[in-house]
Structure formats: structure tokens, C-alpha cells
Residue, then its C-alpha position, 0 to 999 in steps of 0.5 A: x631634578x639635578x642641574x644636569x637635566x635641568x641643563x639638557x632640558x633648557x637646551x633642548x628647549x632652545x633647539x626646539x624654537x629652531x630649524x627643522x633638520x633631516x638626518x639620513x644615514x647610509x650603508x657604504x659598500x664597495x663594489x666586489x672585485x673591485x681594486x678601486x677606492x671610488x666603487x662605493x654605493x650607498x644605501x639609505x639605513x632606516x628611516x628618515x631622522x627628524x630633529x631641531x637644530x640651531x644654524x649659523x653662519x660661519x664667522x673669522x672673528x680672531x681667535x675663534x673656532x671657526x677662525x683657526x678652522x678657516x687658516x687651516x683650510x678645513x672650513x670654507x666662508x659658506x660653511x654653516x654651523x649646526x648646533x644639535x642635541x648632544x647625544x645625536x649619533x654623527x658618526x659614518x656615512x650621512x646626509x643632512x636636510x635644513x628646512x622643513x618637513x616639504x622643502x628639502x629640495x635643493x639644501x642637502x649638507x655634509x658633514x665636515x668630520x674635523x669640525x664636530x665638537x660635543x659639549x658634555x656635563x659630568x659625562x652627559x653630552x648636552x650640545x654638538x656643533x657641527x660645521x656642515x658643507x652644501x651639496x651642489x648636486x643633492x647627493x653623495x659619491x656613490x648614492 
């Protein structure tokens, strides 16, 4: 074995002691004919995608990532930080659901795209932190 996978695999030990996490992605279209921006409908893409993660609170402390995040304005105090597998695909439209399996009611995320930072390994992705934003309503625009 090399200490690549020796790495990813101790990482993806310590994420499976954590959080259950749902990934939902969407389809987006527009509406046709339209000439407004906000005429989006979205349509869930396959099914539910279940995966661990490690989840934090959002910290100011000097200096940090999250700190230089917070002054620009592009992270808020209860933001959460999301710590998943490296090689998770987090681009285009999704949803994300902390807890269990029968719980996901009420604690929908998300993602905030300028906070995604992926750790890699001579090219190999390990770790990805994600800053996630809850929904008050438990939706996306336009789902």
C-alpha cells in the first residue's frame, strides 16, 4: 500500500464515526419563453446520496479561514463547516440534509460555492471542507 491510500483510508475512518449527511442533486431549467432570470424549476437528479461527514461550528479566530471568510461578508457566524470525503462531486445545483437517515426534517443546507476547499495528495483528493448555510423553509428557489 502506499501512504496515499493509507492517508485516504484513516480519513475516511474518521469520517465514518461522524454525522449521517444526504446529498441531493438537481436538474435546473428555465422556464421557456421566459425573459426572467428567477423562472427556474428544479428537478431532483437521481437518487438520494448518503455519505459521513465531520461538522463544525464556524470559528473567528485571527487569522483563520474562517475569519478572512466572515470580514468579506461571504460566511455568516451560524454557518457550519462540512468536512467530506475529497472526491465527492459538490458542483451545480444541490441540497444538503445533516442527520439521520429518518430525521431530515427541518435541517436542509446549502452550499456556500466560495468556501469549498479540496485537500489533495500528489493529485489524489482526500478531504473537502464545505461552508453550508441553513434553509429556513427546507427548500431551494424554484424546487
Amino acid at each position: 500500500m502506499s501512504y496515499i491510500s493509507d492517508f485516504q483510508n484513516a480519513v475516511n475512518d474518521v469520517l465514518g464515526l461522524s454525522k449521517t449527511i444526504r446529498i441531493k442533486y438537481y436538474n435546473t431549467s428555465f422556464g421557456a419563453g421566459s425573459y426572467y432570470d428567477d423562472d427556474v424549476t428544479l428537478t431532483q437528479s437521481g437518487s438520494n446520496l448518503w455519505i459521513s461527514g465531520v461538522i463544525l461550528p464556524i470559528t473567528n479566530k485571527f487569522g483563520s479561514n474562517d475569519a478572512v471568510l466572515l470580514e468579506q461578508g461571504k460566511i455568516l457566524t451560524n454557518d457550519t463547516k462540512l468536512y467530506i470525503q475529497g472526491s465527492m462531486n459538490t458542483s451545480g445545483t444541490l441540497k444538503i440534509g445533516l442527520g439521520s437517515y429518518t430525521n431530515m426534517s427541518g435541517c436542509e443546507y446549502s452550499i456556500i460555492p466560495e468556501g469549498i476547499t479540496t485537500w489533495s495528495v500528489n493529485g489524489s483528493p482526500i478531504v473537502k471542507k464545505l461552508y453550508v448555510r441553513y434553509l429556513p423553509t427546507g427548500s431551494l428557489i424554484g424546487e
